[in-house]
C-alpha positions in Angstrom: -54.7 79.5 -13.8 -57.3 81.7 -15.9 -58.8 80.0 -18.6 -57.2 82.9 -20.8 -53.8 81.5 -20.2 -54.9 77.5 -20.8 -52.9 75.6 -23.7 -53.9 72.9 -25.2 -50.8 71.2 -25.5 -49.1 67.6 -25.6 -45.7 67.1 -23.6 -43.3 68.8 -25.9 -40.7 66.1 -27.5 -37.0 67.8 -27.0 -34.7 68.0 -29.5 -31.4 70.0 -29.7 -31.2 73.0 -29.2 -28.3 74.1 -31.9 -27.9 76.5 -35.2 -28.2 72.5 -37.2 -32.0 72.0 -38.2 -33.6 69.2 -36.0 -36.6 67.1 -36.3 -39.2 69.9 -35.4 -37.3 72.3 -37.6 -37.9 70.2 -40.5 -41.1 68.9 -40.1 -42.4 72.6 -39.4 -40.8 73.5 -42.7 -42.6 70.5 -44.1 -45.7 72.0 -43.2 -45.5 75.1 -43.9 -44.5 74.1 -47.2 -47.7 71.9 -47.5 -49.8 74.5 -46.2 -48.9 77.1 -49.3 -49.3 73.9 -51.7 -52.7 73.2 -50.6 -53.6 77.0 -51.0 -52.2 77.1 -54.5 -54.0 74.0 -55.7 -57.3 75.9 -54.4 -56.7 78.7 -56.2 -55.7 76.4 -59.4 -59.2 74.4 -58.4 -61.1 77.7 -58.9 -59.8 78.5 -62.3 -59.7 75.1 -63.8 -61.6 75.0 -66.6 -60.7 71.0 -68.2 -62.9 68.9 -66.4 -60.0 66.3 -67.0 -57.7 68.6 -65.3 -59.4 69.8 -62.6 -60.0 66.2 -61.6 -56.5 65.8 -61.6 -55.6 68.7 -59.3 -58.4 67.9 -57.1 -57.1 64.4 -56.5 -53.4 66.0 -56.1 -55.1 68.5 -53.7 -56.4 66.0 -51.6 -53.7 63.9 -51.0 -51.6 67.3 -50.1 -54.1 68.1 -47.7 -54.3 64.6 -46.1 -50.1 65.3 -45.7 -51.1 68.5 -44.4 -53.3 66.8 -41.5 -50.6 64.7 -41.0 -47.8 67.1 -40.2 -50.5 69.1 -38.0 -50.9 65.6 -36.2 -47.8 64.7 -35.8 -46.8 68.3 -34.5 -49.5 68.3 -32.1 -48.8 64.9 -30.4 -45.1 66.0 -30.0 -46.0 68.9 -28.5 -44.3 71.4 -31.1 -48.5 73.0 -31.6 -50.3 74.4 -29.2 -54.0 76.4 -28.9 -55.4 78.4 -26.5 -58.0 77.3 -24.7 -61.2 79.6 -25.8 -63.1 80.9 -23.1 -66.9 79.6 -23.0 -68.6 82.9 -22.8 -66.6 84.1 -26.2 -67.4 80.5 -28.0 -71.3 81.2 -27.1 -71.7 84.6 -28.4 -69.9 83.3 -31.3 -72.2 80.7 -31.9 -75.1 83.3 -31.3 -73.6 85.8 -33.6 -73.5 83.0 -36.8 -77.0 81.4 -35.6 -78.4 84.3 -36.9 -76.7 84.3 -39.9 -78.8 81.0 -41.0 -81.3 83.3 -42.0 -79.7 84.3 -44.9 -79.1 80.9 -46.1 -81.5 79.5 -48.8 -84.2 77.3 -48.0 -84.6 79.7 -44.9 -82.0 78.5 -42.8 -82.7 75.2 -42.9 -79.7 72.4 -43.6 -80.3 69.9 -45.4 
């Protein structure tokens, strides 16, 4: 098999196949929903400008984006989400391309 065509993948958990909703149907929607949630709390994050409040949206952020992770997870070790596998050549010349972008970072590129 190329390494083009690898997926990362879990064995896929089965469920019916019918017009009803099943488990992977729902908790997709569940995380899709949680994925527009935590990009509308960002945007609310950005514009915040009540210390109280922003506090209280970050905290309600978080805990969205820990359900978020969740979902992913739980997607993932049922096998409902899959990657491809990148090839090794395209990951290096990524990382070569952004190495030199530390340049441009204050303190000269160094992280602290």
């Amino acid at each position: 098999m190329n390494q083009n065509q690898q997926k990362i993948q879990n064995p896929e958990t089965q469920v019916p196949k019918t017009p009803q909703m099943n488990e992977r149907d729902f908790i997709n929607d569940l995380l899709t929903t949680e994925k527009y949630m935590t990009t509308s709390y960002s945007m609310a994050l950005h514009e915040a400008s009540h210390q109280g409040l922003y506090q209280d949206i970050m905290q309600i952020f978080t805990e969205t984006q820990q359900c978020q992770r969740d979902l992913f997870d739980l997607m993932f070790k049922k096998g409902w989400y899959s990657f491809e596998a990148a090839e090794q050549q395209k990951l290096q010349q990524a990382y070569q391309q952004y190495q030199g972008y530390t340049n441009q970072f204050p303190n000269g590129g160094t992280l602290q």
